[in-house]
C-alpha positions in Angstrom: 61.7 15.1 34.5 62.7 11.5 33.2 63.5 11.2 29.7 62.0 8.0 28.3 63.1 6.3 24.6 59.8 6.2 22.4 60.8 3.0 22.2 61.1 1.9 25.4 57.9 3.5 26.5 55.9 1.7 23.8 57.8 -1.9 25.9 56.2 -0.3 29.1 52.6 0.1 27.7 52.9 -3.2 26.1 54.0 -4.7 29.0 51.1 -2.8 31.2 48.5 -4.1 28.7 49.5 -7.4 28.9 49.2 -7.4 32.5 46.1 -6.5 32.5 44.7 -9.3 30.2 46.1 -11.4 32.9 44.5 -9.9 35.7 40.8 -10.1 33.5 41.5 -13.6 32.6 42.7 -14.6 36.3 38.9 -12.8 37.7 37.1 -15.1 34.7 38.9 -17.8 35.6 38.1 -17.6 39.2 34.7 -16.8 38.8 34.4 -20.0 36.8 35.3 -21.6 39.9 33.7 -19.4 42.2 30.1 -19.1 40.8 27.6 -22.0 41.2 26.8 -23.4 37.6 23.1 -22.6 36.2 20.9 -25.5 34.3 20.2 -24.5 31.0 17.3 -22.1 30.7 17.0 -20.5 34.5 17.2 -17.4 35.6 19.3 -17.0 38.4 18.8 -13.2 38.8 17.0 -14.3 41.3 18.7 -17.0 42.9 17.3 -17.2 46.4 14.1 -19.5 46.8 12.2 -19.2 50.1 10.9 -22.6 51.0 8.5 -22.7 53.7 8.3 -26.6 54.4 7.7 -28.8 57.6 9.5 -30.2 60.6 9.2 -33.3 59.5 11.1 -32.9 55.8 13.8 -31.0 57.7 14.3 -33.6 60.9 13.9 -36.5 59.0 17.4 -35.1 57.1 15.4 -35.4 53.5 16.3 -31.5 52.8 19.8 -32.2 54.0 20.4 -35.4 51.2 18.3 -33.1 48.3 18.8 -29.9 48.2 22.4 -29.8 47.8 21.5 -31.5 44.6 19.6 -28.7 43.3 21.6 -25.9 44.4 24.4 -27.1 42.6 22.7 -28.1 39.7 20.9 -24.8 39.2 22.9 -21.9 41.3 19.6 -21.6 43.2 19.9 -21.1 46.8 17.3 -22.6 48.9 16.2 -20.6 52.1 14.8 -23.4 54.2 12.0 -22.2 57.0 10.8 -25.2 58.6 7.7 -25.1 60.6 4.0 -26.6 61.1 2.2 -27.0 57.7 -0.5 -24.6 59.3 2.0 -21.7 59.4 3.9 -22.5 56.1 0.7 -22.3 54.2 -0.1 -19.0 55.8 3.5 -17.8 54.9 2.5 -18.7 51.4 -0.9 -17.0 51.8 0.8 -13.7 52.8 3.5 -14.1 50.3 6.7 -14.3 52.6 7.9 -17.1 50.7 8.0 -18.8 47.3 6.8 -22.7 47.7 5.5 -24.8 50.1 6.4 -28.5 50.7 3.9 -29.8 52.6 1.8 -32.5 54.0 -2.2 -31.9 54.8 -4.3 -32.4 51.4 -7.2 -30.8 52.3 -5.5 -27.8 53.1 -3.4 -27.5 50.1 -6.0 -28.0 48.2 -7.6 -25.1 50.1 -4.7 -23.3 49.2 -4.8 -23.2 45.8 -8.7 -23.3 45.2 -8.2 -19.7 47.0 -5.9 -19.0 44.6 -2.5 -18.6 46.7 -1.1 -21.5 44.6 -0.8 -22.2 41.3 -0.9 -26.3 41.4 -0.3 -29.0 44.1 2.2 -31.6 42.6 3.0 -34.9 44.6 6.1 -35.7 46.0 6.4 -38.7 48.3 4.3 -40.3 50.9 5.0 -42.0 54.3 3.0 -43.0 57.1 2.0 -42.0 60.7 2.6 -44.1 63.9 1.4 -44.3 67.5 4.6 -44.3 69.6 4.6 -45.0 73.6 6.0 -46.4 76.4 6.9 -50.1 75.8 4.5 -51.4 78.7 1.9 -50.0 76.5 -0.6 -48.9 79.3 -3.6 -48.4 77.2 -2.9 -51.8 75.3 -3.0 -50.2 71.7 -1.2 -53.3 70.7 -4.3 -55.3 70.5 -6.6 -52.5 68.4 -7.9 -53.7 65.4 -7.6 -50.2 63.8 -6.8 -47.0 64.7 -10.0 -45.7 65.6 -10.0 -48.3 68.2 -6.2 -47.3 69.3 -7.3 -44.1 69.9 -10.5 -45.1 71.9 -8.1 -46.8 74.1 -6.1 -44.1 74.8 -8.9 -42.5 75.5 -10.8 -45.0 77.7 -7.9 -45.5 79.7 -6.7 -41.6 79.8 -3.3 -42.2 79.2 -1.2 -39.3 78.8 -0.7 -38.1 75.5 1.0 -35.4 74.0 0.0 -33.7 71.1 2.0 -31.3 68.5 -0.6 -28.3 69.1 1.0 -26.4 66.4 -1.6 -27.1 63.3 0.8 -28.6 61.3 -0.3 -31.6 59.1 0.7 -34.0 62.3 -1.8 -32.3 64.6 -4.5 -31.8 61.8 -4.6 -35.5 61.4 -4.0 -36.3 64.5 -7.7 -34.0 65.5 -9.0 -35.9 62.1 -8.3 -39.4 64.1 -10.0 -37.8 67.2 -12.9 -36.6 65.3 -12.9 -39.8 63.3 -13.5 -42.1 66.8 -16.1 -39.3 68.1 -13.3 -38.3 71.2 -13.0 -35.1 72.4 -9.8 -35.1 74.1 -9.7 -34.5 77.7 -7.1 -31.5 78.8 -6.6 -33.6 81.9 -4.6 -36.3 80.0 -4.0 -35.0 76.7 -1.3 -32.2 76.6 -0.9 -29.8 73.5 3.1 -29.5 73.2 3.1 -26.6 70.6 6.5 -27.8 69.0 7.9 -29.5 66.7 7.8 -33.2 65.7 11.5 -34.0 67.6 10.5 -31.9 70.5 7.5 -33.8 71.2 9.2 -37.0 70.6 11.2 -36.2 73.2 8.5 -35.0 75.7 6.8 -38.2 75.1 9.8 -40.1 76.1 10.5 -38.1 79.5 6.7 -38.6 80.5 6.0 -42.4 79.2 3.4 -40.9 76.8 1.7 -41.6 73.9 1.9 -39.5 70.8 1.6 -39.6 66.7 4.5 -39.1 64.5 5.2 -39.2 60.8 7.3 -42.0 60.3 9.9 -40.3 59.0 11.1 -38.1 61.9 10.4 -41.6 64.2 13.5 -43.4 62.1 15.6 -40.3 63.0 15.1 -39.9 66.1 14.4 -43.6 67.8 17.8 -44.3 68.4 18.0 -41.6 70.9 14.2 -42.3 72.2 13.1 -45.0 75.1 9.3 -45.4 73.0 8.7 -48.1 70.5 6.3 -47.9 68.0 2.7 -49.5 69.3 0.4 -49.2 66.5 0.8 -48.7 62.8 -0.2 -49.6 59.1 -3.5 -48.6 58.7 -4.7 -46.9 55.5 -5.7 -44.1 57.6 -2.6 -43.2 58.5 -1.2 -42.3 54.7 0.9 -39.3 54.9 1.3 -37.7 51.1 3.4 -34.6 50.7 3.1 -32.6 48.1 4.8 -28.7 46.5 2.9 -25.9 45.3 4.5 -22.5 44.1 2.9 -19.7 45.7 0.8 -18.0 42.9 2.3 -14.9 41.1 -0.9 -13.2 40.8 -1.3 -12.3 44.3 2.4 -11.6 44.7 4.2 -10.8 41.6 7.3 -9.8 43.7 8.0 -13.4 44.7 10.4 -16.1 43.0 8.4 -17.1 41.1 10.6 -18.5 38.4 12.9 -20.2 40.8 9.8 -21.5 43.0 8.9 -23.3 39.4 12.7 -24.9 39.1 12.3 -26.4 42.4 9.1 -27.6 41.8 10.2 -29.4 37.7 13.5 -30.7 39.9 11.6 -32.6 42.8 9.4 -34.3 40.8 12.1 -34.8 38.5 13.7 -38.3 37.7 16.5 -37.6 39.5 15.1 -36.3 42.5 12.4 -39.2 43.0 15.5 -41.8 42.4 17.0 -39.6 44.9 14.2 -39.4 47.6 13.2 -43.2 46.9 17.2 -43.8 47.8 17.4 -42.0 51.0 17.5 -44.2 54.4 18.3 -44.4 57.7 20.1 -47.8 58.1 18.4 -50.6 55.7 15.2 -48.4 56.0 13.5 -46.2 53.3 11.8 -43.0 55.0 9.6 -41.7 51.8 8.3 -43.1 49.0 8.6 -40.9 46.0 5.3 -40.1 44.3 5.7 -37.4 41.6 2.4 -37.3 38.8 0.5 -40.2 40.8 -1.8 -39.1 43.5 -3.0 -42.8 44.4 -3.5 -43.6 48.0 -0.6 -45.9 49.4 -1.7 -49.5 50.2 -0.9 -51.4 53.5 1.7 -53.8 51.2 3.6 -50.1 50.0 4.1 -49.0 53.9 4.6 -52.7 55.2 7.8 -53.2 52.1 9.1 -49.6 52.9 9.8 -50.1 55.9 10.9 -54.0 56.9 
């Protein structure tokens, strides 16, 4: 046994106390540094989001420029699950995730009258575009509208390939169909069941014709032999909009942080930011937050000069 001064054991606890404050101080300090910071007024308890949202938001690189943003803003995480607009309204529908960015109107606005949303808020609008071949076989070039594109195509049974996937490309592209009384032949119209990029690509390898949002077109033409043959008509307006999936079917869900994401998109900042994002000289969305007017033919012509 070790005989210890009173003295010099009250220097040792001291000393052992001290060290301790350190070590507390040291794991504040880091987590300080560690922890994303949280906005004012959230509750991060639950700080994952799931975000069901389309191809299009995700290949065009939009996410990829915003959501950054937010994360570090609010200490929210965003779980992105990109897919058709068909299948990320379902997901909302059976509560598997949180919000929905999407872009079909008529559908969302399905969606909530059902009551699986709580509101459809605008975001940001673009427009479609017939892409082929630049020998343009079906002579699209010349169509007054796009009714009369789509007759051509028709008329002249060149190959077209279609999304298949019942996300808001393929339901307007069967509303254009519909619209110019075609029923599309299997024989020269092809269902790809992918993805906006994936199709684009297809279309290149077999000289076909296909729709697009212009969004994904401006990320991907550089690596694509088709040029755009027929665009600007008012019929082709392509609004997106985010609704939170409704609490009162799923009270389980994130609610709260599905609510953050929706204030901070339509936010200021975010608009500024979406309204700032380009490809080269070229603006992919227009941000549209609180206004759900109809884009003109002078709004898609200045975007995208």
């Amino acid at each position: 046994m070790i005989y210890i001064p009173c003295s010099s054991a009250h220097k040792i606890m001291h000393l052992t106390l001290h060290k301790r404050e350190i070590q507390a101080l040291l794991i504040s300090l880091l987590a300080m540094f560690t922890l994303p910071a949280a906005a004012d007024g959230n509750n991060t308890t639950n700080p994952l989001i799931r975000l069901a949202t389309t191809t299009s938001t995700e290949n065009s690189g939009l996410l990829n420029h915003l959501l950054p943003v937010f994360q570090s803003a609010t200490g929210y995480r965003v779980h992105v699950i990109a897919v058709g607009t068909g299948k990320a309204l379902r997901m909302g529908q059976d509560g598997d995730v949180d919000v929905v960015l999407v872009h079909a109107p008529q559908a969302e606005a399905g969606f909530v009258d059902a009551g699986y949303g709580d509101h459809r808020h605008a975001v940001m609008y673009n427009d479609f575009v017939v892409v082929g071949p630049g020998n343009d076989p079906a002579n699209i070039k010349t169509a007054d509208n796009i009714t009369a594109a789509m007759g051509k195509i028709a008329t002249m049974q060149s190959l077209f390939i279609s999304r298949g996937d019942d996300s808001g490309t393929h339901k307007k592209e069967k509303l254009l169909w519909k619209t110019a009384g075609i029923k599309p032949d299997n024989g020269w119209h092809k269902e790809a069941g992918q993805g906006m990029g994936k199709v684009l690509q297809i279309a290149a390898e077999l000289d076909a014709y296909t729709l697009t949002d212009r969004g994904t077109w401006l990320a991907y033409r550089d690596k694509s032999t088709l040029t755009i043959l027929f665009e600007g008509d008012e019929a082709l307006h392509n609004p997106y909009g985010i609704i939170a999936v409704s609490t009162t079917r799923y009270a389980d869900i994130n609610h709260t942080g599905a609510l953050a994401l929706v204030k901070w998109i339509t936010s200021g900042e975010a608009q500024q930011l979406i309204g700032d994002y380009r490809i080269g000289k070229t603006r992919l969305f227009t941000p549209s937050a609180n206004s759900d007017r109809v884009a003109t033919l002078d709004d898609i012509s200045d975007n995208h000069q």
